[in-house]
RONU-51436 format. One line per 3 residues: number of its first residue (from 1); their letters; for each residue x, y, z of N, C-alpha, C. Coordinates in steps of 0.2 Angstrom, whole numbers, plus 2048, in hexadecimal, padded with zeros to 3 digits. Layout:
<pts>
NUM	a	X:Y:Z:X:Y:Z:X:Y:Z  ... $
</pts>
This chain:
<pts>
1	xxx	478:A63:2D9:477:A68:2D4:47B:A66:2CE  478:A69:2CA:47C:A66:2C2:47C:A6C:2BF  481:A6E:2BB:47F:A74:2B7:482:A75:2AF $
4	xxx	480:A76:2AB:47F:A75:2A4:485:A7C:2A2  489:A7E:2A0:48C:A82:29F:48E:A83:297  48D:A89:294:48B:A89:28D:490:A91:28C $
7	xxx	493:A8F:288:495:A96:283:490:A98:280  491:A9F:27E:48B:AA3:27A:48E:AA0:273  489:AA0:26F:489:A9F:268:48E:AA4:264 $
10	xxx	48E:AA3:25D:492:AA8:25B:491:AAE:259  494:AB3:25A:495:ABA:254:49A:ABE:251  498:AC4:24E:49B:AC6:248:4A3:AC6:24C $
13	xxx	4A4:AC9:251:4AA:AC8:255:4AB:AC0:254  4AC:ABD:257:4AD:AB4:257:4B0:AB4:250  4AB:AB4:24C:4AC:AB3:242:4B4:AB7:242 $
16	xxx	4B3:ABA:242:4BA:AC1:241:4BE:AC1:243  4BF:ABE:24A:4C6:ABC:24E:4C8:AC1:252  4C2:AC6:254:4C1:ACB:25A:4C2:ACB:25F $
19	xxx	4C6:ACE:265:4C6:ACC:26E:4C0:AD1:26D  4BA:ACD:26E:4B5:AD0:272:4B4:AD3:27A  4B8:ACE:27D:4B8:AD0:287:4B0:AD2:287 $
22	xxx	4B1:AD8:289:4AA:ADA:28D:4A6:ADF:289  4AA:ADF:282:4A4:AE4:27E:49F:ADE:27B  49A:AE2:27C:493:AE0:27A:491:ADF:276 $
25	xxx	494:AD9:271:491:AD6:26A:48C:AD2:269  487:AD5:265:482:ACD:266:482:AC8:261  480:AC2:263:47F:ABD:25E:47B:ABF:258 $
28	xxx	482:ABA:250:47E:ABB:24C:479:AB5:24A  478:AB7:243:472:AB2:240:476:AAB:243  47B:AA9:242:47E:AA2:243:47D:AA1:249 $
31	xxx	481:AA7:24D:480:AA5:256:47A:AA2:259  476:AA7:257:46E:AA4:258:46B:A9A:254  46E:A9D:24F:46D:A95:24C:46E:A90:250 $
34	xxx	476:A91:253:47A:A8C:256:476:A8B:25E  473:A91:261:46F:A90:266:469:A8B:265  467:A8F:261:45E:A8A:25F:461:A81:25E $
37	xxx	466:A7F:25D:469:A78:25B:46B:A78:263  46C:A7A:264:46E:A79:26C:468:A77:271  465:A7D:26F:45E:A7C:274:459:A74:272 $
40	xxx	45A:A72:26D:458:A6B:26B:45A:A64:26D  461:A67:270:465:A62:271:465:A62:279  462:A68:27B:461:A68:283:458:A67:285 $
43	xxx	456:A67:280:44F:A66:281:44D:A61:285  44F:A5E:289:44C:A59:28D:451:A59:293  454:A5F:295:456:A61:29B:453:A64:29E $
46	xxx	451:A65:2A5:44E:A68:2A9:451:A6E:2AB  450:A75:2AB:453:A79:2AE:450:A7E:2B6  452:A7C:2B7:450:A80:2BE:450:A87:2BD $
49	xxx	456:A8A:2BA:458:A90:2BC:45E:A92:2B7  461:A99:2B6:464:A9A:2AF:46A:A9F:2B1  46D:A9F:2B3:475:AA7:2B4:477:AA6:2AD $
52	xxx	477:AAC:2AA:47A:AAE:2A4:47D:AB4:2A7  484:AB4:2A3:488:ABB:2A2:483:AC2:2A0  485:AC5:2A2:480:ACF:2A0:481:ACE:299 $
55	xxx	487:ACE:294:487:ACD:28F:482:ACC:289  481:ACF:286:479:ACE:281:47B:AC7:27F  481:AC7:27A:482:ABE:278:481:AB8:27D $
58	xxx	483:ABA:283:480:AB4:289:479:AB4:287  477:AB8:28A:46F:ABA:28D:46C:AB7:286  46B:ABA:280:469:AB4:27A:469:AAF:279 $
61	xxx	470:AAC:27A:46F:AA5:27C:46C:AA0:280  46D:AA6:285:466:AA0:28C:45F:AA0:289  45D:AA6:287:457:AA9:284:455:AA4:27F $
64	xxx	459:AA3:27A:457:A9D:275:456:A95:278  45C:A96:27C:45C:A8C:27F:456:A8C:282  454:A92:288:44E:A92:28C:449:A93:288 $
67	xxx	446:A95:281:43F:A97:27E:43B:A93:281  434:A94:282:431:A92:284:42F:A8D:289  434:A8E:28F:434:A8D:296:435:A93:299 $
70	xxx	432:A91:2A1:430:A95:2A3:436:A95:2A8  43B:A96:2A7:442:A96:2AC:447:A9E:2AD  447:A9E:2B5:44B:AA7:2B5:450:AA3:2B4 $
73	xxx	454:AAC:2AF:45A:AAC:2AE:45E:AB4:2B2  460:AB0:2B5:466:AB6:2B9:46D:AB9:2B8  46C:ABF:2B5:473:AC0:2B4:477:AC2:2BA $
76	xxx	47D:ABF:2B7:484:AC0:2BC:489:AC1:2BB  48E:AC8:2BD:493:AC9:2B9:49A:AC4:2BA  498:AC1:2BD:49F:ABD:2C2:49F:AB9:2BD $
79	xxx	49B:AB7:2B5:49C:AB1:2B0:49D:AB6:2A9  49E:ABC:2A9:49C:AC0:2A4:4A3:ABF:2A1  4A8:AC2:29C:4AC:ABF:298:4B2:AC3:29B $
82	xxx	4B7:AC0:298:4BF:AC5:29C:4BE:ACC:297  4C1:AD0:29C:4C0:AD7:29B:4C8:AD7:296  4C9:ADA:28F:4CF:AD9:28E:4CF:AE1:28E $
85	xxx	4CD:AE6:28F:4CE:AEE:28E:4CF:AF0:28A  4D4:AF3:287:4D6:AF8:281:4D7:AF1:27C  4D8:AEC:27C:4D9:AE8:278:4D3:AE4:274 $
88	xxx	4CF:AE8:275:4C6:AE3:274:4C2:AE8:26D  4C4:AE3:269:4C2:AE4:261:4C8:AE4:25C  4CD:AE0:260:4D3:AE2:25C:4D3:ADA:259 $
91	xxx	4D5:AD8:253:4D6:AD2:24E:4DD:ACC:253  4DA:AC5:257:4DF:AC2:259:4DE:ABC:252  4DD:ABC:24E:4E0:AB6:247:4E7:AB8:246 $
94	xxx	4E9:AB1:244:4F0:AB2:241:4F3:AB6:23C  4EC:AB6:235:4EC:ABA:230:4EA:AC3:231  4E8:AC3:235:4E4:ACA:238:4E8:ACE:23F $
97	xxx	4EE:ACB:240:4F0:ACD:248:4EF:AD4:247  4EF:AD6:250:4EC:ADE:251:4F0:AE2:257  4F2:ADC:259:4F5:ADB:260:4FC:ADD:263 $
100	xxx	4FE:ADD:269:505:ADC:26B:506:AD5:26C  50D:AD3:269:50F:ACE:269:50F:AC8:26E  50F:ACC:276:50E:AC9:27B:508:AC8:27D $
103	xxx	503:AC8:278:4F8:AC7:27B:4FC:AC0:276  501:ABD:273:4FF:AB7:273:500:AB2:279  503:AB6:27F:501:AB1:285:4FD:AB0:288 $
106	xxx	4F5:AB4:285:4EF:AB2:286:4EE:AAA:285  4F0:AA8:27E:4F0:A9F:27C:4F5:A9E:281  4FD:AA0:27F:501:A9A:282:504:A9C:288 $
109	xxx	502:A9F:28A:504:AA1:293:4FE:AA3:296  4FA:AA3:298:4F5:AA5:29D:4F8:AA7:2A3  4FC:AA4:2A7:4FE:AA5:2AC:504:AAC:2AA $
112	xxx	507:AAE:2A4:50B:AB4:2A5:508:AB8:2A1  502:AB9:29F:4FD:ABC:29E:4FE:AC1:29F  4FD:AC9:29D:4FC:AD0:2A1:4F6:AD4:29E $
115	xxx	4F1:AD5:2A4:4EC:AD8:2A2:4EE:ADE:29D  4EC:AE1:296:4EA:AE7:295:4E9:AEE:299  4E9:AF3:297:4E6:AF8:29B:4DF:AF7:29B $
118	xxx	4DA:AF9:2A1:4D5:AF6:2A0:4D3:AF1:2A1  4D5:AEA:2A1:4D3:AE3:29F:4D7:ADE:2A5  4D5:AD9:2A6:4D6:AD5:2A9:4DC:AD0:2A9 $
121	xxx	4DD:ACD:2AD:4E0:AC5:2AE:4DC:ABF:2B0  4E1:AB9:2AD:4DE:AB3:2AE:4DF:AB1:2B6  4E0:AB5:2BD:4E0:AB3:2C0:4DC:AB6:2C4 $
124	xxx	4D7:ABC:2C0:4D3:AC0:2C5:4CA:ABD:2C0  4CD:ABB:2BA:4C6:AB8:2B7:4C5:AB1:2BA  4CB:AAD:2BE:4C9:AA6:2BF:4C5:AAA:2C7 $
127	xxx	4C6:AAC:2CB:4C5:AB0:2D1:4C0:AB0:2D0  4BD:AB6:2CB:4B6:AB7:2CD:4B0:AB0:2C9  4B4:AAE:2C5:4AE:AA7:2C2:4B0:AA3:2CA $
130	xxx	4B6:AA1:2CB:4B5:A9C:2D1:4AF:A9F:2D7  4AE:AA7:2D8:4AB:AA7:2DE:4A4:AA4:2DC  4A1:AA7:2D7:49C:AA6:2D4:499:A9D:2D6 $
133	xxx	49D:A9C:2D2:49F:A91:2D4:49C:A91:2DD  4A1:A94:2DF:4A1:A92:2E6:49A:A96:2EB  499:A9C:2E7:492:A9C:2E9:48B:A98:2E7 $
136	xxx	48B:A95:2E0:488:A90:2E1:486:A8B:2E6  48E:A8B:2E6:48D:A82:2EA:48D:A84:2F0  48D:A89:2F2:48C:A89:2FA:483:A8C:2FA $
139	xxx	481:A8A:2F6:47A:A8E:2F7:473:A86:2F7  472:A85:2FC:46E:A80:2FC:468:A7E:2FA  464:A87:2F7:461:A86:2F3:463:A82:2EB $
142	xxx	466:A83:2E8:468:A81:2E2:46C:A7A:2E6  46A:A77:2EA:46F:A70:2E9:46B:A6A:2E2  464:A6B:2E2:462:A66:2DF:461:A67:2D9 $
145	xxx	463:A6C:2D6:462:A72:2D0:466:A6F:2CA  462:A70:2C4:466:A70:2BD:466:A77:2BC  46A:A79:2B9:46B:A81:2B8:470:A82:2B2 $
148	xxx	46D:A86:2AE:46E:A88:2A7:475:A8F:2A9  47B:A90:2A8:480:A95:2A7:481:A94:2A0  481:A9C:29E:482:A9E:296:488:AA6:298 $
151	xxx	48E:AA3:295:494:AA6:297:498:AA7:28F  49E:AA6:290:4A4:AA9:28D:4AA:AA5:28B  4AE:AA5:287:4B3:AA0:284:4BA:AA0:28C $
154	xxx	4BA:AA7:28C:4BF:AA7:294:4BD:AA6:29A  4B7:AA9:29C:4B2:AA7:2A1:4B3:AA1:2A3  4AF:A9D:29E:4AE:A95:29E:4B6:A92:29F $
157	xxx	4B9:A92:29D:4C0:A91:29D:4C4:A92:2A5  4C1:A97:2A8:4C3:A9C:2AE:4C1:A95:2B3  4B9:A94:2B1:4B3:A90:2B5:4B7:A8A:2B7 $
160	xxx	4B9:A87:2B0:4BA:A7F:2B2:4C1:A7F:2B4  4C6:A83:2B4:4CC:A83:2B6:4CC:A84:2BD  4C8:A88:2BF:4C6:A88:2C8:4C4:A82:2CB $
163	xxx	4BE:A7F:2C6:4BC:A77:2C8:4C2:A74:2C9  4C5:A74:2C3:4CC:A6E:2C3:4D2:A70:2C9  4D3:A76:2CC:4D8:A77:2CE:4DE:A79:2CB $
166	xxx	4DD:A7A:2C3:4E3:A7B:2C0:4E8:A81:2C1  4EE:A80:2C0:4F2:A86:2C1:4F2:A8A:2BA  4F2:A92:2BB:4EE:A95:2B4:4F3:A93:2AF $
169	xxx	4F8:A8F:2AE:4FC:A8E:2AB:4F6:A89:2A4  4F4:A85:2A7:4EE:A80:2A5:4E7:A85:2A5  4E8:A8B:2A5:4E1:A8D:2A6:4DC:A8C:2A0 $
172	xxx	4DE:A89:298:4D9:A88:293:4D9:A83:293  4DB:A7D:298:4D7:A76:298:4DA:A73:28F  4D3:A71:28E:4D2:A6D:287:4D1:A73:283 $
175	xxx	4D2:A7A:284:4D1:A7F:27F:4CC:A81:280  4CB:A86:27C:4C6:A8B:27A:4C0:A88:279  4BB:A86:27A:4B6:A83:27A:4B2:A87:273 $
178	xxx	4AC:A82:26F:4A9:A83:26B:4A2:A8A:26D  4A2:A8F:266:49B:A90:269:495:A8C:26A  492:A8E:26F:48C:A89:271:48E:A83:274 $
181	xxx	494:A82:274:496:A7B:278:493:A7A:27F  494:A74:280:48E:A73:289:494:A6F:28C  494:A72:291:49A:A6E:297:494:A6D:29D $
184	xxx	494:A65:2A0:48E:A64:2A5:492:A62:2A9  491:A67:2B1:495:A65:2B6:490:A66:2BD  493:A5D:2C2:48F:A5D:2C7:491:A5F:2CC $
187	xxx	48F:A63:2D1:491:A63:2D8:48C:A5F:2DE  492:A5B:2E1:48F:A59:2E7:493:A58:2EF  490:A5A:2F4:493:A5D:2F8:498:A62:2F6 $
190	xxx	497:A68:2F4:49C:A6D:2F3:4A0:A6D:2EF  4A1:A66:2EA:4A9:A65:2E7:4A5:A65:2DF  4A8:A67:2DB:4A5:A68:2D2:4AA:A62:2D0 $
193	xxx	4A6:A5F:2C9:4AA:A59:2C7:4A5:A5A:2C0  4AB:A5C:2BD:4A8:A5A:2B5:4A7:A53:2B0  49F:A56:2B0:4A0:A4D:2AB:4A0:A4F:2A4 $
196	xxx	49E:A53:2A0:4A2:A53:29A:4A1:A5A:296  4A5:A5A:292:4A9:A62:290:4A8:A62:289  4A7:A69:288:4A5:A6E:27F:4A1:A68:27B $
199	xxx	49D:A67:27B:498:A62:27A:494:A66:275  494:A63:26E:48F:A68:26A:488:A65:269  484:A68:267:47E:A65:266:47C:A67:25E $
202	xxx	480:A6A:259:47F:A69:253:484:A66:24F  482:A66:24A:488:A62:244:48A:A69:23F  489:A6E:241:48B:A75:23D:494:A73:23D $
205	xxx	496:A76:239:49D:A77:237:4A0:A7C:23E  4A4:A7C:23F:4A5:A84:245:4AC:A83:244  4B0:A88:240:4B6:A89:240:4BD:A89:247 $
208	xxx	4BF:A84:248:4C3:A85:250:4C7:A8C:251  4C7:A8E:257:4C9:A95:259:4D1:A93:255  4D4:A9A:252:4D9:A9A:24D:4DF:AA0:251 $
211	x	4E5:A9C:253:4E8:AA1:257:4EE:AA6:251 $
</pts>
């Protein structure tokens, strides 16, 4: 099984330096751009099958990669984005802070992290992406599967930190991944092994996430 793993493209949240979590922004004009440059870059992939987050910005995203293929996409909440609660539409830029001083251990501590009211932790988002993983891989239908996953900056980050083992302390890996970025990871006999990460497929400018 091989699976292509893709952040949702950009929007107006993203541009602004928004905690989106689980409210329902869709992609803008550019998000969608950076999808259609993606879908060209994946066009000569195979896809069996598609899990995109409930998320309208997921679900656009596969919808564009996938146009005119005839490929199911199945939502699943177990990939959909960290829930931050009360804290979802508030400004995290440097210039625009919104926040309590302590949501800066979302970047530099993960591990002493404290969910919001309402919202999650990185220990309950790695949990449910990992289960998600691991029912893939125990599923022998998909053993010989390319499979399309369109998800989320934390999600994805959740996903490959379960691959790796990391302690949540390492939970951002190499960072915040690009929108549209493509991370392609193999499973064989049960075990996930990444061959390569936040992979763009356009030459657009994309601002790196600003803490």
């Amino acid at each position: 099984m091989k699976l292509y793993i893709v952040r949702h493209g950009e929007t107006d949240w993203n541009k602004a330096r928004k905690i989106q979590g689980q409210s329902d922004i869709p992609l803008n004009a550019f998000g969608r751009h950076l999808a259609r440059e993606t879908a060209k870059g994946l066009a000569d992939v195979h896809f069996d099958l598609c899990f995109t987050s409930p998320l309208s910005r997921a679900k656009e995203t596969a919808r564009i990669i996938l146009e005119g293929r005839d490929v199911p996409i199945i939502e699943d909440p177990r990939i959909e984005e960290m829930s931050f609660g009360v804290y979802e539409g508030k400004c995290c830029s440097s210039e625009g802070w919104e926040l309590p001083e302590e949501f800066r251990r979302f970047f530099d501590g993960p591990d002493r992290y404290e969910a919001p009211e309402g919202g999650e932790d990185f220990a309950q988002v790695r949990e449910r992406t990992g289960g998600f993983l691991e029912e893939l891989a125990g599923n022998p239908a998909y053993a010989d599967k390319q499979i399309l996953v369109t998800t989320h900056g934390a999600a994805l980050a959740g996903l490959l930190c379960y691959i790796r083992r990391a302690p949540l302390s390492r939970y951002w890996g190499t960072g915040v991944h690009k929108n549209c970025a493509v991370t392609e990871v193999a499973c064989e006999d049960g075990e996930y092994h990444i061959l390569s990460e936040n992979r763009v497929y356009y030459t657009d400018k994309v601002e790196p996430w600003a803490k």
